[in-house]
C-alpha positions in Angstrom: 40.5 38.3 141.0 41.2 36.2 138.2 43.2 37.3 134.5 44.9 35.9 132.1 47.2 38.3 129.9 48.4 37.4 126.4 48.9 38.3 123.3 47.0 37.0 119.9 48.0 37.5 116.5 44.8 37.4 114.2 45.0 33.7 113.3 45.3 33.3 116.8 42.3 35.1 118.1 40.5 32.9 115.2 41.2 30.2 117.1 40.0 31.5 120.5 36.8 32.5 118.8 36.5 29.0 117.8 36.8 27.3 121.0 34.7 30.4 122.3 31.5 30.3 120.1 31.9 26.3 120.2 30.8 26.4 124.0 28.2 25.3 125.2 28.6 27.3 128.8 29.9 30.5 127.5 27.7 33.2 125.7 29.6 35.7 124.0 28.5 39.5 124.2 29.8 42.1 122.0 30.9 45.3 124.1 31.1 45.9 127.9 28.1 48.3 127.9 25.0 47.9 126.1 21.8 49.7 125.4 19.4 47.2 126.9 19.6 45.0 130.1 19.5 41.9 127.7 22.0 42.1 125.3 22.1 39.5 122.2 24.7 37.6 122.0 27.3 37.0 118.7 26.7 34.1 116.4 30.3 34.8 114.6 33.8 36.0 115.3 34.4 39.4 115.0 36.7 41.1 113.2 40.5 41.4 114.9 40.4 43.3 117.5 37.4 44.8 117.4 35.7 45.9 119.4 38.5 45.8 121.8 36.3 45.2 124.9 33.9 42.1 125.2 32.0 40.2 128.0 31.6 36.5 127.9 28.6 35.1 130.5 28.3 31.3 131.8 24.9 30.3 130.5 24.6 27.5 133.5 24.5 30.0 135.5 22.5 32.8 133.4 20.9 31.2 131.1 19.7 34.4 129.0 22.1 37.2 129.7 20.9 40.1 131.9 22.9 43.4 133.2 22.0 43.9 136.8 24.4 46.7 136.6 24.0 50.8 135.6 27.1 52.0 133.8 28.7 55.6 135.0 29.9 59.2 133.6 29.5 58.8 130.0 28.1 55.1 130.5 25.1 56.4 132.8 22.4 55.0 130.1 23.9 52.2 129.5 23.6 48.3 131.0 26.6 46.4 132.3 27.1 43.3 134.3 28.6 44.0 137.9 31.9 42.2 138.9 30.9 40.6 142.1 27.1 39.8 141.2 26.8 38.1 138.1 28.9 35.3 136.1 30.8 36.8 133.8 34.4 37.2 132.4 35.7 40.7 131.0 37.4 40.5 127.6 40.3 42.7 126.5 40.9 42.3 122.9 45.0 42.1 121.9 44.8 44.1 118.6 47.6 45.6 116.4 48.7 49.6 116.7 47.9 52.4 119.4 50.5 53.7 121.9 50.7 51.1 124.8 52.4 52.6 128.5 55.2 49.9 128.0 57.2 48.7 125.1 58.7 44.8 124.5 60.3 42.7 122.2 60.5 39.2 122.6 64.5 38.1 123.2 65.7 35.0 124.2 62.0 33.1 124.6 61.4 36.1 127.3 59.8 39.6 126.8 62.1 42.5 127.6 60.9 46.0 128.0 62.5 48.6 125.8 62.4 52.3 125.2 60.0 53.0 122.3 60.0 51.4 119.4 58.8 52.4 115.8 56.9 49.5 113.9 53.6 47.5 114.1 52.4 47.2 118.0 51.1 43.8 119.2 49.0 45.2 122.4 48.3 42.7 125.0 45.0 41.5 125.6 43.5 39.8 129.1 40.4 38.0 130.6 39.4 39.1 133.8 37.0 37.7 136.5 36.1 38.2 140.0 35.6 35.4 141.3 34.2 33.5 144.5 31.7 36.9 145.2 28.3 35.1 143.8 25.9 34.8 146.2 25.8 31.0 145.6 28.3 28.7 146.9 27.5 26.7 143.7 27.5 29.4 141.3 30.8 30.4 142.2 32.0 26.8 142.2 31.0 27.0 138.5 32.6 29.7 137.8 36.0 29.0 139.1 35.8 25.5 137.0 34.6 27.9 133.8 37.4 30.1 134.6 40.0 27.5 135.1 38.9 25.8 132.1 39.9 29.3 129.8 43.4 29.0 132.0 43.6 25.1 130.7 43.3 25.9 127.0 45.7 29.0 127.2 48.4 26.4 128.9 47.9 23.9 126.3 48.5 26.2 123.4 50.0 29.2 124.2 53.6 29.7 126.0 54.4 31.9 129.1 57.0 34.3 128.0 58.0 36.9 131.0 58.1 37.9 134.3 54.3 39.2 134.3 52.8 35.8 133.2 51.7 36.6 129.8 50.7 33.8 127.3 51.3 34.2 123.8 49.8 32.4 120.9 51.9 30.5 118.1 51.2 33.3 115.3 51.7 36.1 118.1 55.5 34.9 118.2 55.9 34.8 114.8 55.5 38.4 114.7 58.1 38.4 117.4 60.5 36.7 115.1 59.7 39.1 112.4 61.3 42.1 114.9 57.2 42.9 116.2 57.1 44.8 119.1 54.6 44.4 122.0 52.8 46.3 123.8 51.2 46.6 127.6 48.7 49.0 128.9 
């Protein structure tokens, strides 16, 4: 298992959808579960946060996205793409309200867990894989590289506040410094 946790302010996610539809490995798909086996993927950025869950798919590797995966309870009709069988990455939006399991604001350049807290909630958002399962030695060498290369450009821009590892963007800690809380779970 692989993840990255941060937290993205809107101007912040811009950016990551930037870098995201600029690739030329990474297809962006716009839910988790989808109607068909071949989903289309996005052309633009979606609006902030929304929908909070997304799958990106290395192209190298599948070049036209395909679900080899059934969904369950509700999901049953629907298509997914199964953890340990194809390339992909989940995507857990950050996006602004709701009632996260854990409470923070950001003291001292660290992230310290309060009781709650009225205001505007930052919730954290992650990318998730599971990797080194393909059935391919060099599909999964690919995807550990197009992994680690989503770990590089979180390093080189975002800072690691906290115990738990979480990144957070440059316009995420503004809203810190405006009293924001954050949010986890």
């Amino acid at each position: 298992m692989s993840e990255i946790k941060f937290f993205m302010a809107p101007a912040d996610e811009a950016a990551f959808f930037e870098m995201l539809l600029s690739r030329e490995d990474t297809l962006v798909l716009p839910e988790r579960f989808f109607p068909t086996a071949n989903p289309e993927p996005i052309r633009a950025a979606p609006e902030f946060g929304t929908p909070p869950l997304m799958t990106l798919v290395n192209r190298q590797v599948t070049p036209t996205p395909t679900c080899t995966a059934k969904g369950s309870g509700d999901k049953a009709s629907q298509f997914t793409f199964e953890a340990s069988k194809d390339c992909h990455i989940q995507l857990d939006r950050s996006r602004l309200g709701g009632i996260p399991h854990r409470y923070y604001v950001f003291e001292k350049q660290s992230l310290l867990e309060v009781a709650r807290r009225d205001g505007e909630v930052l919730r954290a958002g992650r990318l998730y894989a599971k990797l080194g399962w393909l059935k391919s030695s060099e599909h999964n060498r690919i995807a550990k590289a197009w992994f680690a290369s989503f770990e590089a450009w979180f390093r080189e821009r975002y800072r690691k506040v906290g115990t738990a590892g979480w990144m957070i963007g440059p316009e995420a800690e503004k809203h810190a410094a405006h009293g924001g809380i954050f949010g986890d779970g």
